[in-house]
C-alpha positions, 0 to 999 in steps of 0.5 A: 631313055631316063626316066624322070623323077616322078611327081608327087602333089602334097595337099595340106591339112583337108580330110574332107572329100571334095578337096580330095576330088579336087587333087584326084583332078587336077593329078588327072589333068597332070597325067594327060598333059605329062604323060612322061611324068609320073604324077600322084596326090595325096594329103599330108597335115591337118591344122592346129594338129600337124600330124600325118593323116596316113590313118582311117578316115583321111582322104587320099594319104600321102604314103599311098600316093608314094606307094603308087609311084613307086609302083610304076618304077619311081626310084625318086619322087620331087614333092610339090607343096599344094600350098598358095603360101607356107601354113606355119613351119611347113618343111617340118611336117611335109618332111617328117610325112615324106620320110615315113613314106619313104621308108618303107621303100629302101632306095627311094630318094625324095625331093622336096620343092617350094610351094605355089604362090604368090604366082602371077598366072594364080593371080590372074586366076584369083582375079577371074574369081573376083570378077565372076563374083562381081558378074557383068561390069567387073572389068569397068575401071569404075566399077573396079575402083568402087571395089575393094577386095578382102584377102583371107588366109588359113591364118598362121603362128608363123608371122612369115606364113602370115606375110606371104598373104600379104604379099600376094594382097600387094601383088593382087592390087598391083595395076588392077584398079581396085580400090585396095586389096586388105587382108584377114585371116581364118584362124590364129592370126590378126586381124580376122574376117570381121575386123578386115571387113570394118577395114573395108568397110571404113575404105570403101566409104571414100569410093562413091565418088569412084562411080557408086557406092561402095562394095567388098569381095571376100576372096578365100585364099586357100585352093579347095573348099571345105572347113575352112571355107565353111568357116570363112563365109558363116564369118562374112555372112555374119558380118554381111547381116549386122552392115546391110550399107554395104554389099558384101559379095563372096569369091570362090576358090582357086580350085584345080585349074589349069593355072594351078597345074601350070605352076604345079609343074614349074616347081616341079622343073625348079626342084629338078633343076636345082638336083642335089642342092640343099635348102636351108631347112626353112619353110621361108626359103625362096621359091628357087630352092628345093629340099633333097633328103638321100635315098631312104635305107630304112625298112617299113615305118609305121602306118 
């Protein structure tokens, strides 16, 4: 029997513990569900830096999760971006994290796959997070028509990154009854958490005729808590304080659910499927296209 490539989950830009615990789960739930695939997490990245934190201090690097499969009788790995939408050029650091790992396994070979999302079943998820953030009378289409909701991103100098956010607000709209779906980011792109928020906030001045009045949900677009996450609701908060007319409710994240290992695992079948086909090298490529370094030759990088 062939053994099948093995899966490596990449995580972006966290050192911070519970997104660590987070990946640990979800390669947990992988593991049980595909026990004919091996299955390992790590994190390559951090914002703003790019580097690699293969180093003290970083929870769960990428090179030790390579080292794990390989291990177990990996001879070639197919890496999933744990990403909801690409952060910048993110071919280039995922790649340059892959290769340092690789090389200190001569014969290794290494797929790279798309990133997560926008999906449909992690919009679903997204909206069962909206929801739980409004409580009970969320699914009534008058209570949702008062609603609009502010989608924020990592934010990126990527204005390609920055758009997949948008898309995702777009698809998020789409047929759910909310007044509308804005979009705002974190960090390095326009408009940021307050601006969106006035922008809501100028919408939802039309919805009480929609049933009562009217009120935003802030829902992080990122998996994980963490620094961002932090920073994104001291943001709302802050805004939330200065406009007590109108109620501002927070969502939480994504998380490790089982909407995400579904998808985890699709790109992961989409990259095999695709075998020895190269991408164009691009971060914006389609969801269809996965990237194949050949096998790594080369002794041990550096750690």
């Amino acid at each position: 029997m062939t053994t099948p490539p093995a899966l490596l989950i990449a995580g972006y830009g966290t050192r911070d513990e519970d997104g660590a615990e987070a990946l640990r789960a979800l390669v947990r739930g992988l593991d049980a569900r595909h026990p004919e695939v091996p299955v390992a997490g790590g994190f390559f990245g951090t914002p703003g830096t790019q580097a690699a934190p293969d180093g003290p201090g970083a929870p769960l690097p990428l090179g030790d999760a390579v080292g794990e499969l390989v291990a177990r009788g990996a001879s070639h790995v197919v890496a999933v971006p744990l990403l909801l939408a690409p952060t910048g050029p993110v071919a280039q650091p995922l790649a340059a994290a892959l290769e340092r790992a690789v090389r200190r396994h001569p014969g290794l070979g290494h797929t790279c796959g798309a990133e997560l999302g926008p999906h449909p079943r992690l919009l679903d998820a997204m909206e069962r997070r909206l929801d739980e953030a409004l409580g009970e009378g969320a699914r009534t289409p008058l209570d949702r028509a008062r609603t609009t909701v502010l989608l924020v991103g990592r934010g990126a100098s990527d204005p390609y990154a920055n758009a997949e956010v948008a898309r995702a607000a777009r698809l998020l709209w789409e047929g759910r009854g909310f007044a509308g779906v804005e979009t705002a980011f974190v960090s390095q792109a326009a408009p940021d958490v307050p601006a969106g928020l006035d922008r809501c906030r100028t919408l939802a001045a039309a919805a009480p005729a929609a049933g009562g009045p009217g009120r935003v949900v802030v829902a992080p677009y990122f998996l994980f808590a963490g620094g961002l996450f932090e920073r994104l609701c001291m943001q709302a908060e802050g805004w939330a304080a200065a406009h007590p007319d109108i109620e501002v409710y927070g969502a939480h994240t994504l998380g490790a659910g089982p909407e995400v290992a579904e998808v985890v695992m699709e790109r992961y079948h989409e990259a095999v499927a695709d075998g020895p086909r190269a991408a164009a090298g691009d971060a914006r490529g389609t969801h269809r296209t996965a990237r194949e370094s050949a096998p790594a030759t080369a002794g041990a990088g550096d750690r």
